[in-house]
N, CA and C atoms as a LAMMPS dump frame, in Angstrom:
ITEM: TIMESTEP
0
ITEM: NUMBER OF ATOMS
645
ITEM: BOX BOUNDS ff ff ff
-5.0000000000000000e+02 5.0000000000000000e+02
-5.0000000000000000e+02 5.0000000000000000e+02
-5.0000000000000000e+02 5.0000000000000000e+02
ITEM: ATOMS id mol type element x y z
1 1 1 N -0.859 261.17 -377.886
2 1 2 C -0.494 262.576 -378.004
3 1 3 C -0.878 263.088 -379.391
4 2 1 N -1.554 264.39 -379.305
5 2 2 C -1.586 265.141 -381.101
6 2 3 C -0.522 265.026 -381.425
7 3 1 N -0.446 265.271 -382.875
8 3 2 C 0.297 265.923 -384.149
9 3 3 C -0.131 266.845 -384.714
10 4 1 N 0.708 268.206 -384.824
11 4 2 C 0.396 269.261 -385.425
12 4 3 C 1.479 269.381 -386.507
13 5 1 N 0.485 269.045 -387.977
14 5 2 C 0.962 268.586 -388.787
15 5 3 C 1.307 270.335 -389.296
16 6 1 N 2.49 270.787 -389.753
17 6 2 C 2.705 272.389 -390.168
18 6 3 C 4.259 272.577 -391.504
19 7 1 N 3.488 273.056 -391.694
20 7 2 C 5.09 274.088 -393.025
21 7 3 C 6.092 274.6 -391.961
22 8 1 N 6.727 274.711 -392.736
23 8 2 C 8.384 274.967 -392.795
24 8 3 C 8.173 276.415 -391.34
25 9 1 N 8.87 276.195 -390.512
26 9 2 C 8.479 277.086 -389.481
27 9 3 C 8.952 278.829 -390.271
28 10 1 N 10.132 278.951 -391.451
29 10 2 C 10.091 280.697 -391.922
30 10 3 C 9.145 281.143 -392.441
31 11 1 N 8.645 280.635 -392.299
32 11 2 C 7.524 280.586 -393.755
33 11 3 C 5.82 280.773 -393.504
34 12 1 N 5.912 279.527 -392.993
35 12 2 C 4.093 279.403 -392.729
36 12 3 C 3.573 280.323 -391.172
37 13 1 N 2.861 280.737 -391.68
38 13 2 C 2.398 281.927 -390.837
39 13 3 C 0.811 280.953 -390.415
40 14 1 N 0.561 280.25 -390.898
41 14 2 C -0.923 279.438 -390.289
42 14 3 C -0.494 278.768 -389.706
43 15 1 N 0.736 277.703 -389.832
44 15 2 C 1.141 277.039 -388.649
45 15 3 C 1.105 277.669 -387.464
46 16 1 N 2.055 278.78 -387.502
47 16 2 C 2.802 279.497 -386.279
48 16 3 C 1.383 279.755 -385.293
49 17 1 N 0.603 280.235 -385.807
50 17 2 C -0.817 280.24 -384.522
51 17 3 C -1.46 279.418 -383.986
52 18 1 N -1.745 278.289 -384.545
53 18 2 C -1.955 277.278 -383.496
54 18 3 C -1.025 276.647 -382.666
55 19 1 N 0.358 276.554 -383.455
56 19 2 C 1.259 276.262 -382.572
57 19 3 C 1.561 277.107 -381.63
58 20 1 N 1.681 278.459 -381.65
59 20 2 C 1.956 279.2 -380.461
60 20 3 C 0.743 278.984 -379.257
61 21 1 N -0.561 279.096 -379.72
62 21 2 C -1.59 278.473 -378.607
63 21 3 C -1.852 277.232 -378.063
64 22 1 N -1.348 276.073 -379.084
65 22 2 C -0.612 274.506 -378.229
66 22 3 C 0.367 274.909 -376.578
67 23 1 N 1.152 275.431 -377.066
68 23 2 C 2.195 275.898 -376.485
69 23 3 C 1.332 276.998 -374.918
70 24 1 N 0.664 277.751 -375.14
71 24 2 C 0.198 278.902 -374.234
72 24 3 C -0.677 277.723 -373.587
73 25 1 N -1.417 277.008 -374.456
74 25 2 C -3.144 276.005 -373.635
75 25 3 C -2.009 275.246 -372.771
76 26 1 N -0.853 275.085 -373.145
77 26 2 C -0.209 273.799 -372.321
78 26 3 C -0.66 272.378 -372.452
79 27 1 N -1.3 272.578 -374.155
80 27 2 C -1.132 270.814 -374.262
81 27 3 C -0.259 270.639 -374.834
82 28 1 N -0.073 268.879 -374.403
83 28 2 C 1.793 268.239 -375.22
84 28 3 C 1.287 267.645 -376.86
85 29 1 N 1.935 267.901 -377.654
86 29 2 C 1.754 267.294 -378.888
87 29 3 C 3.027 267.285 -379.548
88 30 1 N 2.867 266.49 -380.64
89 30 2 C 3.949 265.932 -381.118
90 30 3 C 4.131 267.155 -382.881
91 31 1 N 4.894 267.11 -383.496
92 31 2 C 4.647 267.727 -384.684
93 31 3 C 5.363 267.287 -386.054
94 32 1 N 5.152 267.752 -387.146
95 32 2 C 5.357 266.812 -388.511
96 32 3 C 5.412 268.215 -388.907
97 33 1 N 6.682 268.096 -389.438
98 33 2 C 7.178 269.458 -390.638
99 33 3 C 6.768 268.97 -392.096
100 34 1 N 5.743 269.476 -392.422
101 34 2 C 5.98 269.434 -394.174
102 34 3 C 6.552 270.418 -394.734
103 35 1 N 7.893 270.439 -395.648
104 35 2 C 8.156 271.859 -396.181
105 35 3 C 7.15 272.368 -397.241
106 36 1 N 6.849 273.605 -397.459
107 36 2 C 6.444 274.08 -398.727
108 36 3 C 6.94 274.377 -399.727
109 37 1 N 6.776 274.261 -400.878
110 37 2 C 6.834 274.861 -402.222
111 37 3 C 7.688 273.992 -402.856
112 38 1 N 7.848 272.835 -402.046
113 38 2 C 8.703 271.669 -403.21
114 38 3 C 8.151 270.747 -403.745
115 39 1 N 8.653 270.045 -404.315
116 39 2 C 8.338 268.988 -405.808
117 39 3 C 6.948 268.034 -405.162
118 40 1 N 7.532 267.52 -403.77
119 40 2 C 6.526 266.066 -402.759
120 40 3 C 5.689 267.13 -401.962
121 41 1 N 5.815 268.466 -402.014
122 41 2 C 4.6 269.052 -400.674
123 41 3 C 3.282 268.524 -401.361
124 42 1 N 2.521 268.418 -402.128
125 42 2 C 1.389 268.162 -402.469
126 42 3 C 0.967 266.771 -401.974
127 43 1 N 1.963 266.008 -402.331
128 43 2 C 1.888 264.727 -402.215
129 43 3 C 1.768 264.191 -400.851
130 44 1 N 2.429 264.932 -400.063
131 44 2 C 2.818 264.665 -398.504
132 44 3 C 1.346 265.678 -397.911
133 45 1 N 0.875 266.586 -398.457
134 45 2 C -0.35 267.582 -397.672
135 45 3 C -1.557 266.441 -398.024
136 46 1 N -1.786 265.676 -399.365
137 46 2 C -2.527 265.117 -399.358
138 46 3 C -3.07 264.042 -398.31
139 47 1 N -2.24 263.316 -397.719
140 47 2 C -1.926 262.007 -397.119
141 47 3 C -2.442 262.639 -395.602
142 48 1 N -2.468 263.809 -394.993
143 48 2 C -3.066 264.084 -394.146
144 48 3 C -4.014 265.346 -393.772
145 49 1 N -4.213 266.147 -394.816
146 49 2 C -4.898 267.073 -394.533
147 49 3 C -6.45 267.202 -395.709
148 50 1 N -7.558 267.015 -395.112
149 50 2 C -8.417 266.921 -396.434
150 50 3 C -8.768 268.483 -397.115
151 51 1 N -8.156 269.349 -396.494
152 51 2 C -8.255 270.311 -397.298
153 51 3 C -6.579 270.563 -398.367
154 52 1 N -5.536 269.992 -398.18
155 52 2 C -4.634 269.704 -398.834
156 52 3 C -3.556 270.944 -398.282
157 53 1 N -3.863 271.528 -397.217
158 53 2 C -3.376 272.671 -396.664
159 53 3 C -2.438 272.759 -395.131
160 54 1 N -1.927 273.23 -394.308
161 54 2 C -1.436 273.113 -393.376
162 54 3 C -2.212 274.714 -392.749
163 55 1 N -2.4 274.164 -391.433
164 55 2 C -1.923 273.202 -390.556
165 55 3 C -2.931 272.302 -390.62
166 56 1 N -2.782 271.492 -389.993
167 56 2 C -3.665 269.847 -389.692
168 56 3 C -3.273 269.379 -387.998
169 57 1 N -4.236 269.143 -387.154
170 57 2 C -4.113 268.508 -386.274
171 57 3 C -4.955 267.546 -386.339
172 58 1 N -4.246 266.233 -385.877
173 58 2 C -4.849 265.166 -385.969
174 58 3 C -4.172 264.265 -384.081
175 59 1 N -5.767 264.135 -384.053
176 59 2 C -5.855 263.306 -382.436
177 59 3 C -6.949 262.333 -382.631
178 60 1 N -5.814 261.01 -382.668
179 60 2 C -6.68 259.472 -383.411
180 60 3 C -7.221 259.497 -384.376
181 61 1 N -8.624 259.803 -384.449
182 61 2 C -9.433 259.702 -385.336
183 61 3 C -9.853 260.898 -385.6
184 62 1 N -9.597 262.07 -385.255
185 62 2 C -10.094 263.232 -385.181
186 62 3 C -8.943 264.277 -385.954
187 63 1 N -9.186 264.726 -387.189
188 63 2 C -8.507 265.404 -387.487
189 63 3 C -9.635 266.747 -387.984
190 64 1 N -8.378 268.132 -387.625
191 64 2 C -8.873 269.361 -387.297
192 64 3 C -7.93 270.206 -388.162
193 65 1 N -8.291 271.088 -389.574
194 65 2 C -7.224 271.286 -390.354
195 65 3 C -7.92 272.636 -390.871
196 66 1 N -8.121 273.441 -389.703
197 66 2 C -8.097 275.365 -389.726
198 66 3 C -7.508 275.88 -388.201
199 67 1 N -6.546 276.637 -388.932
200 67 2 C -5.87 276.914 -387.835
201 67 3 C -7.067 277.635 -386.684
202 68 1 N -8.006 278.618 -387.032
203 68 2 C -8.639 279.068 -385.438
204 68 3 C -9.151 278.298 -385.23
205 69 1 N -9.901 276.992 -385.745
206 69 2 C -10.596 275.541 -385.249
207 69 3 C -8.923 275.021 -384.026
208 70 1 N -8.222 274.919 -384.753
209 70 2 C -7.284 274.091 -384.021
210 70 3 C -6.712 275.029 -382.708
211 71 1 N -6.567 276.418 -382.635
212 71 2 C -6.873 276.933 -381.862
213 71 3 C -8.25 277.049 -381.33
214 72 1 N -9.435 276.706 -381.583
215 72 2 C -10.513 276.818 -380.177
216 72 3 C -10.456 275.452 -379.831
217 73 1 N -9.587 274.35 -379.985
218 73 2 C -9.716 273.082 -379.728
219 73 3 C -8.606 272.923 -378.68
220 74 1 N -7.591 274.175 -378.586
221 74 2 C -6.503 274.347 -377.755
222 74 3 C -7.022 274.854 -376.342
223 75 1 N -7.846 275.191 -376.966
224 75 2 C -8.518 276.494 -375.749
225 75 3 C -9.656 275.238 -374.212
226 76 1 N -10.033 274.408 -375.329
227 76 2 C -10.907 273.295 -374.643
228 76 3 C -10.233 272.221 -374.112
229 77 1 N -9.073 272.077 -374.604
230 77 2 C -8.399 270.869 -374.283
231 77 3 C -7.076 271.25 -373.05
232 78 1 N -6.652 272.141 -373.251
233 78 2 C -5.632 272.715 -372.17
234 78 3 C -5.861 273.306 -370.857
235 79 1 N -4.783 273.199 -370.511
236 79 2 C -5.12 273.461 -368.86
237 79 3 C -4.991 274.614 -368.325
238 80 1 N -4.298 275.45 -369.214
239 80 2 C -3.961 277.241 -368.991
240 80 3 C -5.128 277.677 -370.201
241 81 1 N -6.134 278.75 -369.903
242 81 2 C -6.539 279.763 -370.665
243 81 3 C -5.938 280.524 -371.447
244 82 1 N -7.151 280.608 -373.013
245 82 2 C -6.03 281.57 -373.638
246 82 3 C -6.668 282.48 -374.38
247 83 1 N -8.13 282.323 -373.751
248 83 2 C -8.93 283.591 -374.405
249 83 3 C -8.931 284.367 -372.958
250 84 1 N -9.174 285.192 -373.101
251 84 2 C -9.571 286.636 -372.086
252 84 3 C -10.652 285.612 -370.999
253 85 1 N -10.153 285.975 -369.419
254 85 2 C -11.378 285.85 -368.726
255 85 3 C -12.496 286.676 -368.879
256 86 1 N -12.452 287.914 -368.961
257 86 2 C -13.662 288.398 -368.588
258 86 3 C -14.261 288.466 -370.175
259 87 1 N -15.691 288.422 -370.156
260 87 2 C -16.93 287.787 -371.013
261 87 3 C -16.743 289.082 -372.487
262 88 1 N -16.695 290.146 -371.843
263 88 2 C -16.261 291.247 -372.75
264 88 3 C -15.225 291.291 -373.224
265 89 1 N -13.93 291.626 -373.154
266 89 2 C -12.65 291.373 -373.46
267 89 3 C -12.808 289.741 -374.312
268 90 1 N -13.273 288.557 -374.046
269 90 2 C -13.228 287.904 -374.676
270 90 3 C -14.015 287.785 -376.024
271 91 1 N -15.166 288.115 -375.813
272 91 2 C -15.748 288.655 -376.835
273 91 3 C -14.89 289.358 -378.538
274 92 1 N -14.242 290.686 -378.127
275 92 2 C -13.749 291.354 -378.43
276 92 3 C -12.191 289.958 -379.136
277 93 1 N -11.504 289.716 -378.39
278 93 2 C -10.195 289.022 -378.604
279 93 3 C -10.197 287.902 -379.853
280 94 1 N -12.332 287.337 -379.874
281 94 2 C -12.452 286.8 -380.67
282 94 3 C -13.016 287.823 -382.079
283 95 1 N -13.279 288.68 -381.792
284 95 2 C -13.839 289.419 -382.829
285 95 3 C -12.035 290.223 -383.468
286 96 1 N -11.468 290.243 -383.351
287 96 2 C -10.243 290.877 -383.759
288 96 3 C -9.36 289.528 -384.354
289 97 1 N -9.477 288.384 -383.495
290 97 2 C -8.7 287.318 -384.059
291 97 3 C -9.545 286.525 -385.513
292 98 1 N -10.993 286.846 -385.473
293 98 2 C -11.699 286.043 -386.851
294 98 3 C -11.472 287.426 -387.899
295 99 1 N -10.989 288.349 -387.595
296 99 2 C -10.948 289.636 -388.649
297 99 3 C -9.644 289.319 -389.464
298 100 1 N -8.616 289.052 -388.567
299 100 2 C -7.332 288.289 -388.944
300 100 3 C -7.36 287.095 -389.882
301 101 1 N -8.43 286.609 -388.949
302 101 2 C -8.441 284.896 -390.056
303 101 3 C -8.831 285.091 -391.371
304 102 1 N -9.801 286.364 -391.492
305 102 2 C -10.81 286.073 -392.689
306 102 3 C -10.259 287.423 -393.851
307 103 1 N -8.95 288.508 -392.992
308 103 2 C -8.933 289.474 -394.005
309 103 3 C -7.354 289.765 -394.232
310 104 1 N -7.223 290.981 -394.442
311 104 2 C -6.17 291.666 -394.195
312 104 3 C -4.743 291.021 -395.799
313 105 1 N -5.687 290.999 -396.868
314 105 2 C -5.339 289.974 -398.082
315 105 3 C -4.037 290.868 -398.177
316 106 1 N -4.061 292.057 -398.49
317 106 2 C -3.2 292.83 -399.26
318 106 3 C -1.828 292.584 -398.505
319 107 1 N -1.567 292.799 -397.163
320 107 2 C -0.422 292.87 -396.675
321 107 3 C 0.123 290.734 -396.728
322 108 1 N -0.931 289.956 -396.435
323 108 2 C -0.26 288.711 -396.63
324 108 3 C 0.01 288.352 -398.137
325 109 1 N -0.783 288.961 -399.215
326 109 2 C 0.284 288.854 -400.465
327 109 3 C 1.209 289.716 -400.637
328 110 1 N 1.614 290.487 -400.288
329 110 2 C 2.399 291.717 -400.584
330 110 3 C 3.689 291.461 -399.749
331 111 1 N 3.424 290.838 -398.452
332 111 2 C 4.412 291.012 -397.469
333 111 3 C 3.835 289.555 -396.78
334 112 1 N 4.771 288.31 -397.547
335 112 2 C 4.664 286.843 -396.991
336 112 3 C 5.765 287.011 -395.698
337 113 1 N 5.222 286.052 -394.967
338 113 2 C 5.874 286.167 -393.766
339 113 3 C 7.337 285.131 -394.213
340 114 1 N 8.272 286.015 -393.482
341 114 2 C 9.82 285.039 -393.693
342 114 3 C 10.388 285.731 -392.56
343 115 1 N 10.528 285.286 -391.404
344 115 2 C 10.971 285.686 -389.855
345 115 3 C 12.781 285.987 -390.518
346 116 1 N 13.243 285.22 -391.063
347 116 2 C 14.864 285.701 -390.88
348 116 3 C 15.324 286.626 -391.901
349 117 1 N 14.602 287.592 -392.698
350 117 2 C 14.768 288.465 -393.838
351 117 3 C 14.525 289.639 -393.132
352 118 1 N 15.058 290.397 -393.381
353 118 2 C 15.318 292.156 -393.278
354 118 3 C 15.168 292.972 -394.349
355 119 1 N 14.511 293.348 -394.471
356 119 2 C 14.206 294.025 -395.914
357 119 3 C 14.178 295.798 -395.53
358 120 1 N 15.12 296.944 -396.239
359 120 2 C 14.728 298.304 -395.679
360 120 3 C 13.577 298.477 -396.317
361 121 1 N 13.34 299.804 -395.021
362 121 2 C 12.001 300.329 -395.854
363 121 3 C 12.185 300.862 -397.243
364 122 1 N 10.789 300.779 -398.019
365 122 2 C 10.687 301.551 -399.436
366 122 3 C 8.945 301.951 -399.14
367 123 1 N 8.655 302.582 -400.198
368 123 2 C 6.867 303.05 -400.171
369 123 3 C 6.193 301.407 -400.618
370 124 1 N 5.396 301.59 -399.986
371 124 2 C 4.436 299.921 -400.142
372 124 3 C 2.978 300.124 -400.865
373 125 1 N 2.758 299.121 -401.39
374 125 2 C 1.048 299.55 -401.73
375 125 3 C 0.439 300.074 -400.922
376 126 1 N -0.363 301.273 -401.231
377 126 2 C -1.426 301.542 -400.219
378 126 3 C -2.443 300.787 -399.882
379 127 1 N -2.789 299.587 -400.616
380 127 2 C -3.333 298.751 -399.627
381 127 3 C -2.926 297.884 -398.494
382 128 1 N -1.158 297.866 -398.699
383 128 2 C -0.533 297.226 -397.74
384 128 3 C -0.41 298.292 -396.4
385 129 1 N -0.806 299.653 -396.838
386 129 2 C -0.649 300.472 -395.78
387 129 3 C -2.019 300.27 -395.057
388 130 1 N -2.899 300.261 -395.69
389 130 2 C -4.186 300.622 -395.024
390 130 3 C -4.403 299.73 -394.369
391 131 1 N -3.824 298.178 -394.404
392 131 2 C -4.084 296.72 -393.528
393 131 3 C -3.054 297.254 -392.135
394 132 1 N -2.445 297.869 -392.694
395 132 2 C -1.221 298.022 -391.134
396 132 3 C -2.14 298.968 -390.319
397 133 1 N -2.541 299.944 -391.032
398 133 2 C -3.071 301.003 -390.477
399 133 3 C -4.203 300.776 -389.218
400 134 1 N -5.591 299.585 -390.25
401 134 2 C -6.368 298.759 -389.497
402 134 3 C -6.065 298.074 -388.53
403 135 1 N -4.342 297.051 -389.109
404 135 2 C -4.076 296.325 -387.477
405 135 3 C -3.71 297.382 -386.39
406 136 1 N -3.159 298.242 -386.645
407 136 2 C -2.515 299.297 -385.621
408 136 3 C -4.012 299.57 -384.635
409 137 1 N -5.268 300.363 -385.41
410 137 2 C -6.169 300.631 -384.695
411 137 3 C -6.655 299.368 -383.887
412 138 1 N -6.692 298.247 -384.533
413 138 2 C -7.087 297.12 -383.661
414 138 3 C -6.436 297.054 -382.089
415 139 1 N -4.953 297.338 -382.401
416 139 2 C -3.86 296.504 -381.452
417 139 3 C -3.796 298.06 -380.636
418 140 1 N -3.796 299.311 -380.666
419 140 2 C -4.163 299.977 -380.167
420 140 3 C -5.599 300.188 -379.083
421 141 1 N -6.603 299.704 -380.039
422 141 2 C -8.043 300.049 -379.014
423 141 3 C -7.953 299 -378.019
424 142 1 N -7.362 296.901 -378.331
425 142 2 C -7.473 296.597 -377.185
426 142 3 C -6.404 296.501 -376.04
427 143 1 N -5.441 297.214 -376.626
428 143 2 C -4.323 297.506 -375.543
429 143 3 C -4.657 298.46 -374.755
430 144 1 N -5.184 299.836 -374.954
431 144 2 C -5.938 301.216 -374.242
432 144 3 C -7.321 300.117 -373.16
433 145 1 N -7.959 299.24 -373.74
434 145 2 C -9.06 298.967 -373.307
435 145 3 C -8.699 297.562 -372.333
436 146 1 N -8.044 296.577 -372.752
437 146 2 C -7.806 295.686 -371.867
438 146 3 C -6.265 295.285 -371.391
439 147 1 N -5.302 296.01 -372.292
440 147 2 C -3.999 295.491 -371.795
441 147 3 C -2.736 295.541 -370.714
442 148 1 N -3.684 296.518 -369.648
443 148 2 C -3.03 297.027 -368.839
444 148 3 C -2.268 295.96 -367.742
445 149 1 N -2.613 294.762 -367.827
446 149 2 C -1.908 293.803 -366.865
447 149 3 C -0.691 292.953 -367.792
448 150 1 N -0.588 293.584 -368.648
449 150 2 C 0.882 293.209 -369.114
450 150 3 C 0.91 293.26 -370.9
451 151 1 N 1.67 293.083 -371.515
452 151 2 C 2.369 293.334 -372.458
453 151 3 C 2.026 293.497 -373.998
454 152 1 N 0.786 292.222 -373.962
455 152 2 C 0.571 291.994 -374.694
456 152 3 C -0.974 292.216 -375.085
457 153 1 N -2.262 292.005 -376.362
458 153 2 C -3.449 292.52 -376.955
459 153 3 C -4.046 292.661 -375.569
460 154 1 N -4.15 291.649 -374.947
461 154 2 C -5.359 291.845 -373.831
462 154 3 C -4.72 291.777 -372.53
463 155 1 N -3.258 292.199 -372.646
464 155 2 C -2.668 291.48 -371.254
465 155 3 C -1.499 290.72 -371.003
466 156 1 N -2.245 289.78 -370.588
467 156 2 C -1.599 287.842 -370.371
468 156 3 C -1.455 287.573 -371.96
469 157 1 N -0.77 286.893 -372.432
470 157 2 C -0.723 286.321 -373.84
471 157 3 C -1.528 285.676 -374.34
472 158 1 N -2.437 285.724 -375.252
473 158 2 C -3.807 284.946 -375.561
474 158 3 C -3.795 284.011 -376.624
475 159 1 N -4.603 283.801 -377.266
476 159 2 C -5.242 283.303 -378.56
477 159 3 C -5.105 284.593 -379.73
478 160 1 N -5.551 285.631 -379.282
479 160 2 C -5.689 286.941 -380.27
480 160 3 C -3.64 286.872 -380.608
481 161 1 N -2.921 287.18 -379.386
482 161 2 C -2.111 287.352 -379.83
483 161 3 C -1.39 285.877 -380.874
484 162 1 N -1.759 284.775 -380.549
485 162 2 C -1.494 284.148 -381.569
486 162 3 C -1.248 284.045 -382.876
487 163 1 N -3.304 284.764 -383.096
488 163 2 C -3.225 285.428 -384.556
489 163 3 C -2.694 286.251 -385.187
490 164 1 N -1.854 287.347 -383.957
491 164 2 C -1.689 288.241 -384.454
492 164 3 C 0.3 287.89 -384.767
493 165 1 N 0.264 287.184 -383.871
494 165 2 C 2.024 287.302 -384.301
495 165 3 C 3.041 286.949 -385.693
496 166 1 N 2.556 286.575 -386.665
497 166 2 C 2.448 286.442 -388.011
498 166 3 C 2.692 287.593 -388.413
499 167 1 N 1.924 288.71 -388.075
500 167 2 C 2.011 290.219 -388.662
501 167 3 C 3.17 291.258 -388.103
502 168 1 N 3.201 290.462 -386.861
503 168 2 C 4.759 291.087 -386.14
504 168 3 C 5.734 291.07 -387.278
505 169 1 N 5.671 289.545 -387.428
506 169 2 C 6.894 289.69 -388.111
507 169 3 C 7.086 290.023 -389.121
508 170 1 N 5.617 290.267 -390.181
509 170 2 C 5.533 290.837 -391.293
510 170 3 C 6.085 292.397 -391.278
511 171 1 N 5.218 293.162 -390.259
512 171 2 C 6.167 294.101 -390.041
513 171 3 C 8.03 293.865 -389.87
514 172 1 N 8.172 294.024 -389.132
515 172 2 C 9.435 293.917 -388.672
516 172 3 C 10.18 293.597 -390.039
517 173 1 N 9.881 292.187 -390.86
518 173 2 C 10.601 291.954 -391.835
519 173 3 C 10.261 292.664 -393.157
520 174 1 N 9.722 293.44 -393.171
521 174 2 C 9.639 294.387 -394.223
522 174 3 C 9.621 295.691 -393.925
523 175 1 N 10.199 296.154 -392.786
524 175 2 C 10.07 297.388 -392.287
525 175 3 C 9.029 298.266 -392.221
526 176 1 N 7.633 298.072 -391.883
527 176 2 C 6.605 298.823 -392.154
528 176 3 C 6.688 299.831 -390.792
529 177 1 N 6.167 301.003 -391.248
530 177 2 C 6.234 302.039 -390.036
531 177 3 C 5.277 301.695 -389.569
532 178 1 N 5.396 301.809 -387.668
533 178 2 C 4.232 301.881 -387.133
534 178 3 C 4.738 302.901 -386.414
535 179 1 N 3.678 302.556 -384.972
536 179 2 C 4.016 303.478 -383.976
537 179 3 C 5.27 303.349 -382.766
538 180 1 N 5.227 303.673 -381.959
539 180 2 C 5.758 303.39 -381.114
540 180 3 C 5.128 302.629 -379.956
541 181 1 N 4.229 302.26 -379.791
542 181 2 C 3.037 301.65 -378.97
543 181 3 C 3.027 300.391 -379.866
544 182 1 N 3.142 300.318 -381.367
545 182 2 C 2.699 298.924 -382.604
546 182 3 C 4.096 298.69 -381.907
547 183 1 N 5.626 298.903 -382.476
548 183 2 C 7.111 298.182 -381.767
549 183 3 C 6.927 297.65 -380.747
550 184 1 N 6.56 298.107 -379.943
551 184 2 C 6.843 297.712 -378.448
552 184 3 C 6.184 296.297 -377.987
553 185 1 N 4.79 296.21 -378.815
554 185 2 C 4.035 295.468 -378.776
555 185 3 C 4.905 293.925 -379.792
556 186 1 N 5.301 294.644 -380.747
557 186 2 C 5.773 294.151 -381.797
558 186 3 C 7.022 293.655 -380.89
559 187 1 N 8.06 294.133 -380.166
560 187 2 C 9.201 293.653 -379.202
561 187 3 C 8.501 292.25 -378.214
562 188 1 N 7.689 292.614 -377.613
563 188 2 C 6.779 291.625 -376.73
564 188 3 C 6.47 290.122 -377.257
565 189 1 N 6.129 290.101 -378.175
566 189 2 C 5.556 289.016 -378.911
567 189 3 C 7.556 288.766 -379.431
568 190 1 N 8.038 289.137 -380.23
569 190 2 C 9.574 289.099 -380.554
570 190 3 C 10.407 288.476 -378.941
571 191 1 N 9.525 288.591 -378.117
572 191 2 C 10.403 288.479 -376.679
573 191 3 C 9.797 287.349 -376.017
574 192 1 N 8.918 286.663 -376.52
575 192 2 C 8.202 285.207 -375.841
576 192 3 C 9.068 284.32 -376.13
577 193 1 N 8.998 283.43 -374.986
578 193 2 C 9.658 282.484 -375.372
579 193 3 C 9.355 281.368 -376.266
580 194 1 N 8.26 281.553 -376.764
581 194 2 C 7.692 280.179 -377.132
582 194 3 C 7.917 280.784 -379.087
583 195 1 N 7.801 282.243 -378.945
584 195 2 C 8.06 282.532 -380.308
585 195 3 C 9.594 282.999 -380.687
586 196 1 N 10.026 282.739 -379.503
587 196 2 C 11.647 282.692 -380.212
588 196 3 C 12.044 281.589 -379.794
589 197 1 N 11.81 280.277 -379.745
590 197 2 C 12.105 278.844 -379.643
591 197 3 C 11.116 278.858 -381.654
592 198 1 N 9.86 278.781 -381.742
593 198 2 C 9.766 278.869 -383.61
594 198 3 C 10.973 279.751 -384.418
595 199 1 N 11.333 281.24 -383.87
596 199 2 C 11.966 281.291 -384.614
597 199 3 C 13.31 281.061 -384.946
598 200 1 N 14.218 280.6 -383.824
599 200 2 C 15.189 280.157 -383.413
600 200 3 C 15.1 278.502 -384.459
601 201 1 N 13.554 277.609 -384.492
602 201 2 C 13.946 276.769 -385.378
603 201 3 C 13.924 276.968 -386.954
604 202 1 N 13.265 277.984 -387.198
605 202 2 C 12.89 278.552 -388.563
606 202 3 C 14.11 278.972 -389.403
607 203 1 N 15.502 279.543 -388.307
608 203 2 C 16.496 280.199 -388.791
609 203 3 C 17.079 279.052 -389.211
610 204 1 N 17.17 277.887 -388.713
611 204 2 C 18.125 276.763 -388.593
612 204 3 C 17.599 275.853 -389.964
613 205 1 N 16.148 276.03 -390.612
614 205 2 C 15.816 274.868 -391.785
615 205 3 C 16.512 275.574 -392.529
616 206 1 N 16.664 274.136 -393.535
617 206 2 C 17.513 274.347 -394.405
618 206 3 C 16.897 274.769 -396.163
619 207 1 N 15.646 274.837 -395.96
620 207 2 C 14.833 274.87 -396.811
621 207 3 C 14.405 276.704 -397.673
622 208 1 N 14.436 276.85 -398.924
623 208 2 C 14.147 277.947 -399.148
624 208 3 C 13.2 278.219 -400.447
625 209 1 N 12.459 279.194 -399.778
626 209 2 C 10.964 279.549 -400.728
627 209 3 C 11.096 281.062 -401.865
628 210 1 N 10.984 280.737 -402.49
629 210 2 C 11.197 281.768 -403.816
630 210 3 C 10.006 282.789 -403.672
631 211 1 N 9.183 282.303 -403.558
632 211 2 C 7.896 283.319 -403.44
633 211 3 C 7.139 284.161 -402.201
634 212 1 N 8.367 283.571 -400.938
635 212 2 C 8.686 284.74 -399.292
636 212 3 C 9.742 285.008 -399.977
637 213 1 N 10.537 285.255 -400.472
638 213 2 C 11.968 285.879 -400.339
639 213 3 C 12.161 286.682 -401.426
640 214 1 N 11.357 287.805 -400.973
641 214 2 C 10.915 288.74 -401.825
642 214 3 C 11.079 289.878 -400.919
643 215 1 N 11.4 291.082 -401.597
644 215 2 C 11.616 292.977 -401.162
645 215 3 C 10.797 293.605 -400.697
């Protein structure tokens, strides 16, 4: 069986996407909590990840340590789909989920993900606005364009939404305005079961990070 080697479930927002698409592909794997930001995390990231980072999946001899690698390895190895069937829509699900992987800096320094913090609203950087603004148009055009068979980016629950559920909660826990179409979407993903079994364990560590637990 894998190991999906991951940070502290309040916290790490790269874990949470491959693990949520383990979970959707319907393969079984096993998992290894490293916490972050203490004295042995270095020491303990070294010993299995050669980029010194989380997440890490490792199957035998094969270790895989970027989270959308470890998600398209979910996608090949599982028995439920979790990109879009049709060729277009999938297309697209991957072009919105590598935009995620590769951008959107301002709101993940500004607004670290910590699922059990409530923070009211205040005015935010405008670059933290303009990343919301971008995800909104994203999560808007493929909901208008493919999401009409249920709830979520394209539908059925995917890979995209994987990437994207990290930012749910960034919203949510820092109160960023969206729309009413971004909530709802934002409720959906808040309403899976597989992401309220993470955050249900996230509430319960006992572990706490100085540099998420921030206003």
């Amino acid at each position: 069986m894998p190991t999906l080697v991951i940070g502290n479930k309040n916290y790490s927002s790269w874990s949470l996407r491959p693990w949520l698409a383990l979970k959707a592909a319907g393969v079984d794997f096993d998992e290894q909590v490293i916490p972050l930001n203490q004295p042995d995390t270095k020491e303990h990231l070294d010993k299995v990840s050669p980029a010194g980072l989380v997440p890490v999946l490792i199957d035998g001899e094969l270790t895989v340590w970027d989270s959308l690698a470890i998600i398209e390895w979910a996608a090949e190895q599982g028995e439920t789909p979790i990109w879009p069937e049709d060729p277009q829509a999938r297309a697209i699900a991957r072009s919105v989920s590598a935009e995620m992987h590769a951008g959107f800096y301002p709101l993940r320094k500004h607004c670290p993900m910590n699922i059990r913090r409530r923070n009211p609203p205040k005015e935010r950087d405008p670059a933290v606005m303009a990343d919301v603004a971008r995800i909104e148009q994203l999560w808007s055009d493929c909901r208008a364009r493919y999401g009409k068979g249920g709830p979520f980016l394209f539908g059925a629950f995917s890979a995209a939404d994987c990437m994207y559920a990290p930012v749910a909660t960034r919203i949510r826990t820092y109160s960023l305005p969206v729309s009413k179409e971004s909530a709802a979407y934002i409720d959906a993903i808040y309403d899976h079961p597989d992401f309220r079994q993470w955050a249900e364990d996230g509430a319960a560590e006992p572990w706490t990070n100085p540099n998420s637990d921030i206003d």
